[in-house]
C-alpha positions, 0 to 999 in steps of 0.5 A: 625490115631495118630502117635508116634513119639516125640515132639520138644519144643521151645528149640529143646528139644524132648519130647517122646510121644512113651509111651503115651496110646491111649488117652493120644496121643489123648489127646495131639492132641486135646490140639494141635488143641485147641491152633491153634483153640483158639489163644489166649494165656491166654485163652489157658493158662486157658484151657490146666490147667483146662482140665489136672486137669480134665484128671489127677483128679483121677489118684492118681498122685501128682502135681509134678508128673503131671508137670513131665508128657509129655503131660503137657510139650507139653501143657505148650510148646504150650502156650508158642507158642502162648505168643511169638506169641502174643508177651508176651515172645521170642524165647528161643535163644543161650543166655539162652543157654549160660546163663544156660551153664555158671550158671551151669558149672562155679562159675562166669561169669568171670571164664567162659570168663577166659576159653574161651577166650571170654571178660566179657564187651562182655559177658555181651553185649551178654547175655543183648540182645545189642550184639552177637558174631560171629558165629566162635568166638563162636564156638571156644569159646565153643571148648574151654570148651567141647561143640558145636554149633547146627542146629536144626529145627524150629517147629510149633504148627501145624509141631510138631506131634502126 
């Protein structure tokens, strides 16, 4: 029996899967045991496209739409799965949090340290990969501007449902 209940990415992000029809939901299982079956991240790259053209071909939805839709979400989280598997890409972690949060909300990375307190030589450590900061420096750091750390699950290709 298919469930419905949401997806969790590799970022923690949930995609709804509660609207998805029968076959949608079948489908989305089928992509899950195909990347576990496949392995391989550029054949399953080849796969989930090819098998989204066919399910969408005559849907009269545009390419854009398709992106937007969550099966093609979940298809493009799996494979990206198997690319940090395979060792091709890493982990999203709380630097491409922090580097997103600091494009988005502050004109400079400078205006950004200026408002947490934090030093941009740090900073700049920090979202190269060559350091991180303390858990509690960065906590109050993003106190400062209106945000907070979180815990959140790890999921698997095989833990994520339907």
């Amino acid at each position: 029996m298919i469930q419905s209940i949401d997806y969790v990415n590799l970022k923690g992000s949930f995609i709804s899967v509660a609207d998805l029809t029968k076959t949608e939901q079948e489908l989305v299982a089928e992509l899950k045991r195909q990347a576990k079956q496949i392995g391989d991240w550029n054949e399953f790259e080849n796969y989930w496209t090819r098998t989204l053209a066919d399910f969408y071909k005559d849907s009269g939805l545009t390419r854009k739409q398709i992106r937007e839709t969550a099966i093609y979400r979940i298809a493009q989280d799996l494979g990206s799965r198997l690319a940090v598997e395979a060792g091709v890409a890493r982990t999203p972690d709380y630097r491409d949090e922090l580097d997103r949060l600091i494009r988005s909300q502050f004109p400079s990375r400078r205006a950004f340290c200026h408002a947490t307190g934090l030093t941009e030589d740090m900073l700049s450590h920090v979202l190269a990969g060559r350091k991180h900061l303390a858990i509690d420096t960065l906590a109050q750091a993003l106190q400062r501007i209106g945000y907070t750390l979180k815990i959140m699950p790890v999921t698997s290709i095989e833990s994520n449902s339907p």
